[in-house]
MARMIVEX-976605 format. One line per 8 residues: number of its first residue (from 0); for each residue x, y, z of N, C-alpha, C. Coordinates in Angstrom, 3 decimals. Example, Ala and Ser with C-alpha at 12.3 -4.5 7.8 and 13.67 -1.06 7.14 Angstrom:
// MARMIVEX-976605
0 = 13.190:-5.690:7.800:12.300:-4.500:7.800:13.200:-3.300:7.800 ~ 12.850:-2.250:7.080:13.670:-1.060:7.140:12.900:0.030:7.870
// end
This chain:
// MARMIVEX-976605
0 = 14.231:34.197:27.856:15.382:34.762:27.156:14.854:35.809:26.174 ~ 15.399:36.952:26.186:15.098:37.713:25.336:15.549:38.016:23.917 ~ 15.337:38.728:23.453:15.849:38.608:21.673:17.512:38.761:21.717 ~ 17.856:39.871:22.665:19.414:40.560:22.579:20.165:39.074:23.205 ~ 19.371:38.589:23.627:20.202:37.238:24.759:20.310:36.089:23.975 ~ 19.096:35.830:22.993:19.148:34.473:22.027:19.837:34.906:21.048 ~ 20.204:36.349:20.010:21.154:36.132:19.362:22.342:35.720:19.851 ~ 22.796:36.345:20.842:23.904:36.057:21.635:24.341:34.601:21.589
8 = 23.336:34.111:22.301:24.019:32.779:22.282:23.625:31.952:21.457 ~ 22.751:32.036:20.443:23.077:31.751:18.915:24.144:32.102:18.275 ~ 25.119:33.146:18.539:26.065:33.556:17.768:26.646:32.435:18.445 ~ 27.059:32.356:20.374:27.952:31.532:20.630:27.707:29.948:19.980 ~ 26.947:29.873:20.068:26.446:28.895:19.040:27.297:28.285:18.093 ~ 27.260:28.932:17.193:27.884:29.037:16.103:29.230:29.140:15.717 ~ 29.506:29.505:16.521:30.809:29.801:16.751:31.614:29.046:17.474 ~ 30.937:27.878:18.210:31.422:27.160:18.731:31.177:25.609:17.840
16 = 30.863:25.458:16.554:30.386:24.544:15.893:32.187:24.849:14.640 ~ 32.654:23.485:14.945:34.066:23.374:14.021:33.967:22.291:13.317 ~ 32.695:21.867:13.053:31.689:21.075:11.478:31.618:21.768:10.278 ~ 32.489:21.792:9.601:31.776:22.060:8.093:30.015:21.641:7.870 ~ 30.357:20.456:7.685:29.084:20.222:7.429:28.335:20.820:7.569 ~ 27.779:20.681:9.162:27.195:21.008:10.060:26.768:22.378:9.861 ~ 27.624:23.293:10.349:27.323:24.694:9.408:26.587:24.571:8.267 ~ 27.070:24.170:7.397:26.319:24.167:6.022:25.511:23.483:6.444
24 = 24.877:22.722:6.978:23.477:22.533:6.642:22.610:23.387:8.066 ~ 23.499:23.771:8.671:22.629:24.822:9.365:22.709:26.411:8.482 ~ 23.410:26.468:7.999:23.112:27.741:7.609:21.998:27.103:6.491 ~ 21.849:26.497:5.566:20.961:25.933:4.745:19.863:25.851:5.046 ~ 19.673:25.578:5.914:18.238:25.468:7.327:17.977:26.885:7.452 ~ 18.445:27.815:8.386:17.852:28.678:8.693:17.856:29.823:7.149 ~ 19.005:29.659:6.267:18.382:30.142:5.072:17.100:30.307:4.180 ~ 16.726:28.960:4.762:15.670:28.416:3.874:14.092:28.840:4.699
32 = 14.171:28.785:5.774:13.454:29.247:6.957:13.200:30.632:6.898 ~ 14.575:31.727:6.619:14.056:32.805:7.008:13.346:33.534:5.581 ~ 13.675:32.684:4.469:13.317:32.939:3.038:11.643:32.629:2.497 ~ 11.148:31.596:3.288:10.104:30.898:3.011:8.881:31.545:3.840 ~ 8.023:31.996:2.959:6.800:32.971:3.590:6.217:31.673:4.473 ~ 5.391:32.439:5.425:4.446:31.798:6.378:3.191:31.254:5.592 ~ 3.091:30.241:5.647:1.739:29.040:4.955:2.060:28.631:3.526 ~ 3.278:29.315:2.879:3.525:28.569:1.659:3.641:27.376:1.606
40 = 3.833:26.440:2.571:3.689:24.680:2.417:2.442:24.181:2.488 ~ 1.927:24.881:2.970:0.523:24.351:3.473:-0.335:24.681:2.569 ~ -0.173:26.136:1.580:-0.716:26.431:0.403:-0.318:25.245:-0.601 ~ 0.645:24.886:-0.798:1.217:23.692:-1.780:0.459:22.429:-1.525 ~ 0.086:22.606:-0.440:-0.918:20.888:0.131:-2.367:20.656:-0.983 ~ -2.457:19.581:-1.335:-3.851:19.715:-1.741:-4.891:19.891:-0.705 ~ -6.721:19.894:-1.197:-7.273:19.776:0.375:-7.270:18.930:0.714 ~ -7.441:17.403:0.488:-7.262:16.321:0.982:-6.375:16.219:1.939
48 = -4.954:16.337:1.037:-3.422:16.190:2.205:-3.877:17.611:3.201 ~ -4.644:18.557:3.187:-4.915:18.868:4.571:-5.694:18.824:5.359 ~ -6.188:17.955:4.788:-7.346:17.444:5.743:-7.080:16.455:6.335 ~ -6.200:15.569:5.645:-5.500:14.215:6.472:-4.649:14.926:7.485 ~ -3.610:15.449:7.294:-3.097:16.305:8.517:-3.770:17.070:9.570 ~ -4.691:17.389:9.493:-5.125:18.185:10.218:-6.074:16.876:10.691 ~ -6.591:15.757:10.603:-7.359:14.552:11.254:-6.633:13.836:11.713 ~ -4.875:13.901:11.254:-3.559:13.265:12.031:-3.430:14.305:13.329
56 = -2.996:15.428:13.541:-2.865:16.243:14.690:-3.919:15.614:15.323 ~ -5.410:15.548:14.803:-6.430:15.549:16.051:-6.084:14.734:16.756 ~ -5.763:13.689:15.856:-5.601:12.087:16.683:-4.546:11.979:17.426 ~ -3.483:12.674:16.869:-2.411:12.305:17.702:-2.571:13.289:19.110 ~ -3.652:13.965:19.672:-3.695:14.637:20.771:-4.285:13.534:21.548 ~ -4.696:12.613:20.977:-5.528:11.399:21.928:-4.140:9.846:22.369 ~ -4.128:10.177:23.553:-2.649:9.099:24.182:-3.168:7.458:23.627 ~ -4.111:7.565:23.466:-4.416:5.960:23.065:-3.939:6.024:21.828
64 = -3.916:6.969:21.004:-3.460:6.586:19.398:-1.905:6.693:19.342 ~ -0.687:6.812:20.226:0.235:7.007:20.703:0.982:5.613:20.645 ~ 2.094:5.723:20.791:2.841:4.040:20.822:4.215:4.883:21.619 ~ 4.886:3.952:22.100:5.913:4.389:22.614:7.193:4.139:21.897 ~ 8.226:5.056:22.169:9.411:5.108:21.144:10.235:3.406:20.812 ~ 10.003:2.649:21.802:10.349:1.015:21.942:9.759:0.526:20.827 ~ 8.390:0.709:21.045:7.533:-0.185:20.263:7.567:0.599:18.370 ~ 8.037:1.849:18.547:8.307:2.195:16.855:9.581:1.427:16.477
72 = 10.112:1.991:17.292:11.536:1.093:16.704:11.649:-0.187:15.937 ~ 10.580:-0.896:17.255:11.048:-2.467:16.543:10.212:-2.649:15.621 ~ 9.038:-1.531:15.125:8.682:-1.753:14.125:8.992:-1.022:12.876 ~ 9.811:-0.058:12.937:10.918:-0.267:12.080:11.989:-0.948:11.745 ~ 12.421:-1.493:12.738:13.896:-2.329:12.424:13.268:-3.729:13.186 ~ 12.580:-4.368:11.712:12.370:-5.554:11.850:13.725:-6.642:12.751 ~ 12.885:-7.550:13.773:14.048:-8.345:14.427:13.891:-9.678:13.345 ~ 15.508:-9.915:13.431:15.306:-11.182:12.907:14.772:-12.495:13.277
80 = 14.263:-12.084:14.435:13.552:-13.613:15.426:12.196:-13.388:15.003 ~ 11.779:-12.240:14.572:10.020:-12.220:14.351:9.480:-13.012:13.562 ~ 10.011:-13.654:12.223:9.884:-14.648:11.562:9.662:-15.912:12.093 ~ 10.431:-16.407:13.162:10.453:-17.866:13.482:9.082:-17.947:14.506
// end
């Protein structure tokens, strides 16, 4: 898709969204996106926190350090049978 083709149907997009909300927090989003220089978050990182991130990416390129979306879940939303 080219640039003239993704505004396009980004506009239709948009235009087809009858969320308040929604809007607002998409326009909020890409506000904030098109406002925010390239590496200013990552400048804000200490080196540590980027060094942990950047030793998180490595790892997470390796499938053994991986879990599947099942197995996060239920370890977020403790079951109530896990106790007994």
């Amino acid at each position: 898709m080219n640039t003239i083709e993704l505004k396009r149907s980004f506009h239709s997009l948009i235009d087809s969204i009858n969320n308040d909300s929604l809007l607002m927090n998409f326009y909020d989003l890409m506000k904030t996106r098109t406002s925010t220089k390239e590496g200013q978050l990552w400048n804000r990182l200490t080196e540590d926190e980027q060094e942990e991130l950047l030793m998180t990416l490595e790892e997470s390129e390796n499938p053994e350090n991986l879990i599947s979306n099942e197995e996060m879940k239920h370890k977020i939303i403790k079951c109530p049978f896990d106790d007994l």
